[in-house]
C-alpha positions as a Python dict, from the first residue, in 0.01 Angstrom:
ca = {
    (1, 'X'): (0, 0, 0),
    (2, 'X'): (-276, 121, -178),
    (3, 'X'): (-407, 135, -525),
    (4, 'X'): (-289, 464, -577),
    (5, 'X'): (49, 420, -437),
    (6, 'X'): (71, 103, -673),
    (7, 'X'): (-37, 301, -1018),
    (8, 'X'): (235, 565, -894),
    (9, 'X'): (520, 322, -861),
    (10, 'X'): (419, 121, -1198),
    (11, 'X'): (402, 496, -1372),
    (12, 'X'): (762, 551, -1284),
    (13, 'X'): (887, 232, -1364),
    (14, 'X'): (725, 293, -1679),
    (15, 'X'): (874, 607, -1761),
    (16, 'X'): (1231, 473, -1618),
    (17, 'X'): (1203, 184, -1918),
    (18, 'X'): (1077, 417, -2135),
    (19, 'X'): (1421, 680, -2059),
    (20, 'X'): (1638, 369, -2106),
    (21, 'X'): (1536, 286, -2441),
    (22, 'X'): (1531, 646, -2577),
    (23, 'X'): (1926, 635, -2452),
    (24, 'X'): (1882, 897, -2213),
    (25, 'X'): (1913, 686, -1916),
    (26, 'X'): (2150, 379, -2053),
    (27, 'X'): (2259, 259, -1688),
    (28, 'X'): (2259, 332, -1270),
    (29, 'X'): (2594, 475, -1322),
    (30, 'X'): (2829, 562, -1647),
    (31, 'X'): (2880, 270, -1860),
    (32, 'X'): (3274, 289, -1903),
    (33, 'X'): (3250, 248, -1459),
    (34, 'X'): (3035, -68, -1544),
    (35, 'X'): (3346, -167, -1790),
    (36, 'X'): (3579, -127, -1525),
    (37, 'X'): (3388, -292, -1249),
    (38, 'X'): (3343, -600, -1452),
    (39, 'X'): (3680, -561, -1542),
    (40, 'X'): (3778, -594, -1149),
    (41, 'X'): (3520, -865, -1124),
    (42, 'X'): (3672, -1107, -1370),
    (43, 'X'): (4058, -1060, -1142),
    (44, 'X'): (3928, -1121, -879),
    (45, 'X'): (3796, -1458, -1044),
    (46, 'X'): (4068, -1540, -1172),
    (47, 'X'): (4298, -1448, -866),
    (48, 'X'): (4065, -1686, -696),
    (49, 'X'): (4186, -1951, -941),
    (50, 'X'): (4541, -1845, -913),
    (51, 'X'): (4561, -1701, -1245),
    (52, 'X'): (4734, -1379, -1270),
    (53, 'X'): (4549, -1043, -1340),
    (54, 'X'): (4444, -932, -1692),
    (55, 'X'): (4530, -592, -1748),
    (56, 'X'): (4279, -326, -1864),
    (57, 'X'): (4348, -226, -2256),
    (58, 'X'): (4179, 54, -2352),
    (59, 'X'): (4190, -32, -2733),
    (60, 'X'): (4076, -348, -2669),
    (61, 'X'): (3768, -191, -2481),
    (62, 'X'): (3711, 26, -2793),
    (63, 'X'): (3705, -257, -3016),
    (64, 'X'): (3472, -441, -2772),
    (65, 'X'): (3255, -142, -2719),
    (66, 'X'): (3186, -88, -3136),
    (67, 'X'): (3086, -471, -3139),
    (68, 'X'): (2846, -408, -2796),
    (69, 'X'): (2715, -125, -3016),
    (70, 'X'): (2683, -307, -3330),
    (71, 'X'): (2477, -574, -3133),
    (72, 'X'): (2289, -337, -2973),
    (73, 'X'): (2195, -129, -3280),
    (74, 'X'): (2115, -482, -3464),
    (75, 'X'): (1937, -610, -3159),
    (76, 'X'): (2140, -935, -3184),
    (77, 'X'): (2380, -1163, -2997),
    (78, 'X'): (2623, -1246, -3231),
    (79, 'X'): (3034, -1331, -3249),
    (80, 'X'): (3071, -1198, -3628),
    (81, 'X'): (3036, -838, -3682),
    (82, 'X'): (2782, -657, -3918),
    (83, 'X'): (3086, -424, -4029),
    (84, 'X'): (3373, -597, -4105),
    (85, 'X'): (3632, -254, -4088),
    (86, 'X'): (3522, -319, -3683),
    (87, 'X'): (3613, -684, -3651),
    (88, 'X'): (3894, -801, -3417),
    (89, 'X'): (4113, -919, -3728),
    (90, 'X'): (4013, -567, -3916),
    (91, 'X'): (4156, -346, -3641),
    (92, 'X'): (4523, -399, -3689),
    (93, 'X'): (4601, -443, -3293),
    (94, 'X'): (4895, -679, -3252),
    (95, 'X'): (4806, -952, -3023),
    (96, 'X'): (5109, -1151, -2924),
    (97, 'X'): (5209, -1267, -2629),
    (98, 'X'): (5549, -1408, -2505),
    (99, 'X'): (5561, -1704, -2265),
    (100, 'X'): (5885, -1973, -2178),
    (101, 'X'): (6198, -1852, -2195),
    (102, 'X'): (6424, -1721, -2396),
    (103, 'X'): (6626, -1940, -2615),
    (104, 'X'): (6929, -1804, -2789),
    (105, 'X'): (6820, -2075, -3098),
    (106, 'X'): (6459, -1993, -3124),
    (107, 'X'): (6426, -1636, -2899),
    (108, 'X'): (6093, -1626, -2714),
    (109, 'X'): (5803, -1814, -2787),
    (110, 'X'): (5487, -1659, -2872),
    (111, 'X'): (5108, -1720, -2871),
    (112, 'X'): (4909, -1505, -3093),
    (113, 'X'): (4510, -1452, -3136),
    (114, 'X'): (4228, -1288, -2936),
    (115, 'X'): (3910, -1444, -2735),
    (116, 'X'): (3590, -1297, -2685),
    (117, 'X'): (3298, -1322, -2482),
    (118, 'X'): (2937, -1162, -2573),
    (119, 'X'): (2662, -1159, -2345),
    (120, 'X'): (2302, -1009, -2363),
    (121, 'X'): (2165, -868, -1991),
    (122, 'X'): (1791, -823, -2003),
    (123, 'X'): (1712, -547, -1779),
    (124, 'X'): (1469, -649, -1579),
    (125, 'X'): (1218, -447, -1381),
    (126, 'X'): (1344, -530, -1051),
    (127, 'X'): (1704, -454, -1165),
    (128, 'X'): (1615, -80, -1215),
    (129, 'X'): (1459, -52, -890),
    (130, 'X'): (1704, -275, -678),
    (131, 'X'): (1882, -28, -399),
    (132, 'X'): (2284, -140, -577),
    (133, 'X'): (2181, -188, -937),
    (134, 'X'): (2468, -75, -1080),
    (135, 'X'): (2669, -337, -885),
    (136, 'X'): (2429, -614, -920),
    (137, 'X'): (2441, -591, -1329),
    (138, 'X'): (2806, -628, -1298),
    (139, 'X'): (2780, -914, -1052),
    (140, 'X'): (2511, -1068, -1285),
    (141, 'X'): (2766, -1028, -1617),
    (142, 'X'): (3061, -1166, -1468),
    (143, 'X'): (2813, -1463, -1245),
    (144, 'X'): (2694, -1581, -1601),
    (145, 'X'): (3060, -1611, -1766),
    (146, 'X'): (3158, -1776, -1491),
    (147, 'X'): (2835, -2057, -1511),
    (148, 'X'): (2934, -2119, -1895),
    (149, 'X'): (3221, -2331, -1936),
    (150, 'X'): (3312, -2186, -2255),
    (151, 'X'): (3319, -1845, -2140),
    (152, 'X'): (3477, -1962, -1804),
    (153, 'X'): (3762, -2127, -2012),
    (154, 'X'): (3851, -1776, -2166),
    (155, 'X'): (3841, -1607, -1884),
    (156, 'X'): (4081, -1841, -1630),
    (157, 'X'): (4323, -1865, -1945),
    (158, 'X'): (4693, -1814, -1847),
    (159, 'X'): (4759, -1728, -2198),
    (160, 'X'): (4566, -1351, -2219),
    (161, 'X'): (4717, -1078, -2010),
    (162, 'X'): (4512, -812, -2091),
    (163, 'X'): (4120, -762, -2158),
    (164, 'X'): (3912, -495, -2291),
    (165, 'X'): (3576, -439, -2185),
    (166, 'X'): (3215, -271, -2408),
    (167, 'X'): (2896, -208, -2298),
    (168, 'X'): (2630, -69, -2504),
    (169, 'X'): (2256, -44, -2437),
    (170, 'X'): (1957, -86, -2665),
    (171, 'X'): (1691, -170, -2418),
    (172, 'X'): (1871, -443, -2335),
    (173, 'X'): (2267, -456, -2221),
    (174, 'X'): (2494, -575, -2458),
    (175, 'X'): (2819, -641, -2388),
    (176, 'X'): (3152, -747, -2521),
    (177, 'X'): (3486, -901, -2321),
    (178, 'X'): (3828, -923, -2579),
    (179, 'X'): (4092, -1106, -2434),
    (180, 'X'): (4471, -1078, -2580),
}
């Protein structure tokens, strides 16, 4: 390869990082496909482990895609949210699920509450040029969760039955996992 080819392919590596913080090229592929591939990831985890499959909630991905944007616009990994009308609690989405049986003394019982995992994917260089990128940043998302045991723990609970699933990018990836 020679010098010239080199200061071509730096130039438009360049200009791809520059597109990707100016918004106009967030990801190899649209984001809410990146959801739903991580989404797909994280069954097939847990089916793995012979948990049953979460379901997809699309409110729950709204409310996890405001706090990937809220981190992103902040440029911080945090679990609290910078406005509180957005937070989990704030929302006013009913998370309760029934488990056991039904008793005719005390009905069903229920567990209430949601999880949430946050993770922050630096895009790296090699990332934007690799031939399946789009599949190898969900890969990465769901290979991290997996290598943290507190994230791991949420994610192989029996309790949740459905997740939602946010992305946002702000030179780096944000995103958000809410489990109910």
């Amino acid at each position: 390869m020679s010098g010239k080819d080199i200061a071509l392919f730096i130039g438009i590596v360049l200009i791809i990082i520059i597109l990707m913080n100016l918004h106009i090229f967030p990801l190899m592929g649209d984001q809410q496909a990146l959801e739903l591939r991580v989404h797909d990831l994280i069954n097939q985890e847990r089916n793995k482990n012979e948990v049953h499959s979460l379901n997809f909630d699309s409110d729950l991905a709204e409310i996890a895609r405001k706090h990937s944007e809220d981190m992103a616009s902040n440029h911080e990994l945090v679990h609290t949210y910078y406005a509180p009308s957005d937070s989990k609690t704030n929302t006013g989405y009913p998370c309760y699920n029934k488990y056991g049986s039904f008793s005719t003394t005390t009905g069903f019982a229920y567990a209430t509450g949601v999880g949430e995992n946050i993770q922050q994917n630096n895009l790296e260089i090699y990332d934007l040029v690799y031939m399946n990128a789009f599949d190898h940043l969900a890969s990465s998302i769901v290979y991290e969760w997996m290598n943290s045991p507190g994230h791991k723990l949420n994610i192989m609970s029996p309790s949740y039955t459905r997740e939602g699933i946010g992305i946002a990018v702000n030179g780096a990836i944000y995103i958000t996992e809410v489990f109910c």
